[in-house]
N, CA, C and O of each residue as an XYZ file, in Angstrom:
408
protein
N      11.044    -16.964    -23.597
C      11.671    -16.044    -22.674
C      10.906    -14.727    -22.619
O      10.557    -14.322    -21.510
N      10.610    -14.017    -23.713
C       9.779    -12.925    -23.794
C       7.958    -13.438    -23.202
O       7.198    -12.747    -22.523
N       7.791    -14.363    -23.567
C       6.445    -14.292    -22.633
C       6.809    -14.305    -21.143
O       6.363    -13.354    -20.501
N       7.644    -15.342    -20.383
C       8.169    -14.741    -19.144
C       8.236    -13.554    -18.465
O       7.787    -13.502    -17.320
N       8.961    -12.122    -19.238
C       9.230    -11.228    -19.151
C       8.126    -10.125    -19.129
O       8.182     -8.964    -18.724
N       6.748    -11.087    -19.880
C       5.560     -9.809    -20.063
C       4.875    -10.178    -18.862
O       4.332     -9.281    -18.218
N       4.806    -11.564    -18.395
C       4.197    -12.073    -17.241
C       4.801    -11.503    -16.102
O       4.037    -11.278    -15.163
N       6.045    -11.203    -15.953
C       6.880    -10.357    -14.921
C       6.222     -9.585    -14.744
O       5.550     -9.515    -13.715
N       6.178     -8.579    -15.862
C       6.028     -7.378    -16.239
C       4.741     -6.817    -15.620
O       4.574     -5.921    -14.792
N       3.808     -7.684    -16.325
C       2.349     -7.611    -16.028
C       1.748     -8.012    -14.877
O       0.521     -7.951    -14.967
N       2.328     -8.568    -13.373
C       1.890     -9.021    -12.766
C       2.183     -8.279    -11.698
O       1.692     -8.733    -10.665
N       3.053     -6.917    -11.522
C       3.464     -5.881    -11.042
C       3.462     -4.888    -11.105
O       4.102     -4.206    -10.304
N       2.693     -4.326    -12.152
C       2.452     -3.247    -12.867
C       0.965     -2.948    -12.084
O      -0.028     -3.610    -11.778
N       1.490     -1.359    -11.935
C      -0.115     -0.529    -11.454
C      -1.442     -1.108    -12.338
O      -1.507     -1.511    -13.499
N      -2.341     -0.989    -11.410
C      -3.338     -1.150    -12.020
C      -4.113     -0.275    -12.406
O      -4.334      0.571    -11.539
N      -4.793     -0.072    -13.667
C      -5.842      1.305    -14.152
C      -6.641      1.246    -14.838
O      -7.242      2.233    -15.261
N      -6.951     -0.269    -15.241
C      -7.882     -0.412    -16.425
C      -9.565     -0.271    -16.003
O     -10.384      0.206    -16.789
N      -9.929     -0.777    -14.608
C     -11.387     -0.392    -14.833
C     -11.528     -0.272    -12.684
O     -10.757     -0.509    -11.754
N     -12.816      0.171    -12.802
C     -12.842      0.322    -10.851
C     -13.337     -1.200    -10.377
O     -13.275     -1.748     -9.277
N     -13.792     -1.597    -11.504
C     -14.594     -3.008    -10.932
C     -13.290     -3.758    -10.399
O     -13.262     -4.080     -9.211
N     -12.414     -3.994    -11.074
C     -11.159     -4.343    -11.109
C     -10.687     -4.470     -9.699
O     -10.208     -5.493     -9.211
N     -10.937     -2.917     -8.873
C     -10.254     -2.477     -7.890
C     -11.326     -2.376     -6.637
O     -11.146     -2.203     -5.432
N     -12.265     -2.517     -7.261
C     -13.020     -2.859     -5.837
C     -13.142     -4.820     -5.690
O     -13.471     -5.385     -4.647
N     -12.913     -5.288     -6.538
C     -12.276     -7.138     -5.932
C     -11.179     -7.027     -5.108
O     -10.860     -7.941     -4.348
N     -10.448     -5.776     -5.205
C      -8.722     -5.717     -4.494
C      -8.964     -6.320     -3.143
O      -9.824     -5.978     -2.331
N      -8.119     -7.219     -3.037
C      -7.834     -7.375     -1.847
C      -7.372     -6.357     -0.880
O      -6.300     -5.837     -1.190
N      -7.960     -5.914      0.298
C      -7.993     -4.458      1.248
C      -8.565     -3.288      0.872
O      -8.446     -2.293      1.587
N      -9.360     -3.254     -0.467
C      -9.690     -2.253     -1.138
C     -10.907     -1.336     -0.056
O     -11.127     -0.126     -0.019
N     -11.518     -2.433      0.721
C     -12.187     -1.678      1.753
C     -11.867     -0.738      2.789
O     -12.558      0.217      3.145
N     -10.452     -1.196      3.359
C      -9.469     -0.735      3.821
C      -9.165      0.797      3.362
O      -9.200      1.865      3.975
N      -8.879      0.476      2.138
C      -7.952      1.741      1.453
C      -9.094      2.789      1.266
O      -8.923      3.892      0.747
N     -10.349      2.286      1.779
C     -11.364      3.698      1.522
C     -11.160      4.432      2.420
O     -10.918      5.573      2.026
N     -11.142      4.288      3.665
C     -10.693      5.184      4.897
C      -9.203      5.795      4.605
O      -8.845      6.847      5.135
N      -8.451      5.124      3.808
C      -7.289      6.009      4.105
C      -7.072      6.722      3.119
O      -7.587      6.300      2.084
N      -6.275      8.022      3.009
C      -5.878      9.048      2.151
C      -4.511      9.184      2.002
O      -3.733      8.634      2.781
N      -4.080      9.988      0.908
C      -2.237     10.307      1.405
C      -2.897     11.483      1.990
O      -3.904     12.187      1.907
N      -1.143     11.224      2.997
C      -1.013     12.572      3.863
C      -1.870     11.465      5.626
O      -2.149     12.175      6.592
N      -2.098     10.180      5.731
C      -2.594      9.861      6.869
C      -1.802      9.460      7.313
O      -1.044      8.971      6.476
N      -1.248      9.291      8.945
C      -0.517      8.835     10.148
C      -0.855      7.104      9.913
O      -1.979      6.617     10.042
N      -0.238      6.721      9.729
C      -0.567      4.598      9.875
C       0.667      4.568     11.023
O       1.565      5.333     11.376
N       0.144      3.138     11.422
C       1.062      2.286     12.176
C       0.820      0.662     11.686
O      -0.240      0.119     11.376
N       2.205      0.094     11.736
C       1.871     -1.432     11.224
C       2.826     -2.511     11.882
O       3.784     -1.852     12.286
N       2.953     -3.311     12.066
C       4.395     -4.683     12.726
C       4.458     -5.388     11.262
O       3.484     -5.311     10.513
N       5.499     -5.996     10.930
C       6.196     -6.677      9.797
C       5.859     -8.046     10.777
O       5.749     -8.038     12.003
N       5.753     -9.019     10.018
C       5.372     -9.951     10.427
C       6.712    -10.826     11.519
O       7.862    -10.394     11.430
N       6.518    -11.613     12.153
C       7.467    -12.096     13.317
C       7.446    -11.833     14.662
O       6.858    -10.871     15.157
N       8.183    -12.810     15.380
C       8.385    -12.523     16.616
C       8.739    -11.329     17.102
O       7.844    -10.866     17.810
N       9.716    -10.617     17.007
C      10.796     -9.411     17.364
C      10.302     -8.668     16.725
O      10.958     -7.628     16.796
N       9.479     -8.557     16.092
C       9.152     -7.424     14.881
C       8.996     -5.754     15.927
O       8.762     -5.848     17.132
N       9.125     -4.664     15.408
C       9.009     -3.512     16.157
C       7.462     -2.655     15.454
O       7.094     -2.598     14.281
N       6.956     -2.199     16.440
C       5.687     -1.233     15.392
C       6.741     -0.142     14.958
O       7.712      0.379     15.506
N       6.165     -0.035     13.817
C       6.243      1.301     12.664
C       5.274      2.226     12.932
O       4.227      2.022     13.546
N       5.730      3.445     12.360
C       4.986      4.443     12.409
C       5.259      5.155     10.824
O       6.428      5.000     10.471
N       4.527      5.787      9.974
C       4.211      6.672      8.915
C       3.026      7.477      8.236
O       1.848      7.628      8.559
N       3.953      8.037      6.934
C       2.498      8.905      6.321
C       2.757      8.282      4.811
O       3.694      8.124      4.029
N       1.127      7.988      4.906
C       1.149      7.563      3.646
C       1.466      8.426      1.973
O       0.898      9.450      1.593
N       2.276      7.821      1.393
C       2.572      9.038      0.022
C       1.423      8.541     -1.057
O       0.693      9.364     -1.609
N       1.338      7.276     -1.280
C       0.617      6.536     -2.504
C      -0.297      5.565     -1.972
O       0.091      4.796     -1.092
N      -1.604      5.514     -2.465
C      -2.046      4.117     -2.844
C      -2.386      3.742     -3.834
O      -2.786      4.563     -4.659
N      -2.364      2.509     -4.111
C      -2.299      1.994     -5.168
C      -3.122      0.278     -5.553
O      -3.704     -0.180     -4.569
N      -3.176     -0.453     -6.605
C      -3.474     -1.412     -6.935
C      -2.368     -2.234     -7.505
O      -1.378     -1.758     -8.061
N      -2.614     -3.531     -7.321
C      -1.035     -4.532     -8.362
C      -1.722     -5.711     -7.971
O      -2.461     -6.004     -7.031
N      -1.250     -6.326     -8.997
C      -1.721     -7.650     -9.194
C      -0.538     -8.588     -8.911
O       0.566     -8.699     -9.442
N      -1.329     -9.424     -7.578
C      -0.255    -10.611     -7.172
C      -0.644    -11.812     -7.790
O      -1.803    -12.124     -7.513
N      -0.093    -12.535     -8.488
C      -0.297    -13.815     -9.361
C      -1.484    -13.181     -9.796
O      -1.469    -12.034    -10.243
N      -2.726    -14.001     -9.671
C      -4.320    -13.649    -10.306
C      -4.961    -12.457    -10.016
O      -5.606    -11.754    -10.794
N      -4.700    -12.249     -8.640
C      -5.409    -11.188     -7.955
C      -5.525     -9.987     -7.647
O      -5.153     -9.822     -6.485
N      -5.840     -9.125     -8.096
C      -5.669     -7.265     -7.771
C      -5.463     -7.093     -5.727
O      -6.243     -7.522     -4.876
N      -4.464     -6.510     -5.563
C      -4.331     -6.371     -4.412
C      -3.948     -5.049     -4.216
O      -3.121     -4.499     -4.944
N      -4.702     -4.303     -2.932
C      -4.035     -2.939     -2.393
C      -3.085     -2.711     -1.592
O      -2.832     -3.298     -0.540
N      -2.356     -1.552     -2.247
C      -0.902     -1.682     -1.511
C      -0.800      0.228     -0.953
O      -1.468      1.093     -1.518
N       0.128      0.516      0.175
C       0.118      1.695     -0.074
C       1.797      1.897      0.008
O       2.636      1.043      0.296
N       1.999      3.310     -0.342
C       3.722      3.726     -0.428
C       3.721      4.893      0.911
O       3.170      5.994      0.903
N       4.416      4.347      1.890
C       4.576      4.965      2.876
C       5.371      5.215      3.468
O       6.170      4.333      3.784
N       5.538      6.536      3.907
C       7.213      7.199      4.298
C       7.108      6.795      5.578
O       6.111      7.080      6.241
N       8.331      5.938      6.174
C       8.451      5.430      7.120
C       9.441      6.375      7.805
O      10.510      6.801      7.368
N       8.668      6.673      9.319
C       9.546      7.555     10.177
C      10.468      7.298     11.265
O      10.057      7.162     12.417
N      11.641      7.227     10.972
C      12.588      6.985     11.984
C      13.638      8.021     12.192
O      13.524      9.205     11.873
N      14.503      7.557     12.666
C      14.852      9.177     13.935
C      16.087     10.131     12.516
O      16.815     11.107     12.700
N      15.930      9.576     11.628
C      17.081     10.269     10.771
C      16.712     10.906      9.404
O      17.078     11.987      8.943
N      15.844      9.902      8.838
C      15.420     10.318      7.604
C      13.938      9.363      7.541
O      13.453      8.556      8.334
N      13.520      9.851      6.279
C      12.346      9.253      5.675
C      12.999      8.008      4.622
O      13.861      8.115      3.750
N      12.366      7.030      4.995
C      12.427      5.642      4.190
C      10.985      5.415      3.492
O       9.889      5.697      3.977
N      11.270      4.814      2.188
C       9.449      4.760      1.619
C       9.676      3.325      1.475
O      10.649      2.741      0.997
N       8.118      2.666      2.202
C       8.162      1.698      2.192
C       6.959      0.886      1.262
O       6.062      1.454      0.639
N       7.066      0.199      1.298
C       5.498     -0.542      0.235
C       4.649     -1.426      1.909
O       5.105     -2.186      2.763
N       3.832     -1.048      1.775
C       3.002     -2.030      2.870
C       1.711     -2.518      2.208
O       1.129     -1.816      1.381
N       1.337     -3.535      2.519
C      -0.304     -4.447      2.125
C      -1.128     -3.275      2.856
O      -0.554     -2.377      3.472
N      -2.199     -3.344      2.760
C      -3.290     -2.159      2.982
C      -3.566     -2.452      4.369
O      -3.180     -1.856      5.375
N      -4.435     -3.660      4.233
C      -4.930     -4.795      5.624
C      -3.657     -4.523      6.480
O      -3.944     -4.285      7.653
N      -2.627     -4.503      6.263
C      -1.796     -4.520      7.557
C      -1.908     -3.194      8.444
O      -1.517     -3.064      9.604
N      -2.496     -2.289      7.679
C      -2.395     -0.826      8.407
C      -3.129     -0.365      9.170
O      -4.321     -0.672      9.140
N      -2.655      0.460     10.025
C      -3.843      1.257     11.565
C      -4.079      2.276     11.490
O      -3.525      2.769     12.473
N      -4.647      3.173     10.875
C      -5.210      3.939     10.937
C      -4.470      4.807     12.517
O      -4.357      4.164     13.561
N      -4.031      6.317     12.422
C      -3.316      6.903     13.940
C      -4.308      8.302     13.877
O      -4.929      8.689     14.867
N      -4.340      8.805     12.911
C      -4.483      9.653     12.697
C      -4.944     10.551     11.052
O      -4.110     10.570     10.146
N      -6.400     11.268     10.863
C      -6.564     11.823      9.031
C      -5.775     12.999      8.858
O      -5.777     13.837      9.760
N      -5.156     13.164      7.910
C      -4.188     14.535      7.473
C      -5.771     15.515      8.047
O      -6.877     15.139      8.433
N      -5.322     16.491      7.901
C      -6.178     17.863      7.844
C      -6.173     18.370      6.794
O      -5.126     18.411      6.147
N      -7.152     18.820      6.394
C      -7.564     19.332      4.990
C      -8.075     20.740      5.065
O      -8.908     21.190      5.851
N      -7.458     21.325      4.153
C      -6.867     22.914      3.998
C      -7.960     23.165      2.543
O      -8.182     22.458      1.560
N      -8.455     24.461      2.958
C      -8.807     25.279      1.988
C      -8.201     25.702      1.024
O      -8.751     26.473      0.239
């Protein structure tokens, strides 16, 4: 049961141990163009699906089963509040780069 629990554990957990690591990531090419603080747009997969619009807060690395994959944490904007969402990297569009302040 406890090996279960480390395999949970470990297969969701940020990644930080080395860059080699994170340049195999799946979208990691992706995630070079983007920064926090950038405008994305993305569709959830399906028919009916609606485009999204946000700013990214986090990116990040995690390992799905074997594989290091890039993910980012993004405040999703709709007409009331901010929702943070997790999105795959590859799914994202690029709208717009934050501006960068002295």
């Amino acid at each position: 049961m406890l090996f279960l629990a480390l395999a949970y554990i470990s297969m969701y957990s940020t990644m930080s141990d080395t860059e080699e690591k994170k340049e195999n990531a799946l979208g990691f090419k992706f995630a070079e163009q983007l920064n926090v603080g950038d405008l994305v747009t993305w569709k959830d997969l399906g028919k009916h699906s609606k485009k999204k619009f946000g700013i990214i807060k986090d990116l990040y690395t995690t390992i799905k089963g074997t594989r290091p994959v890039a993910y980012a944490r993004v405040f999703l904007l709709n007409n009331e509040t901010f929702v943070e969402e997790e999105v795959l990297i590859i799914r994202l569009k690029l709208l717009s780069k934050r501006e960068k302040r002295n």
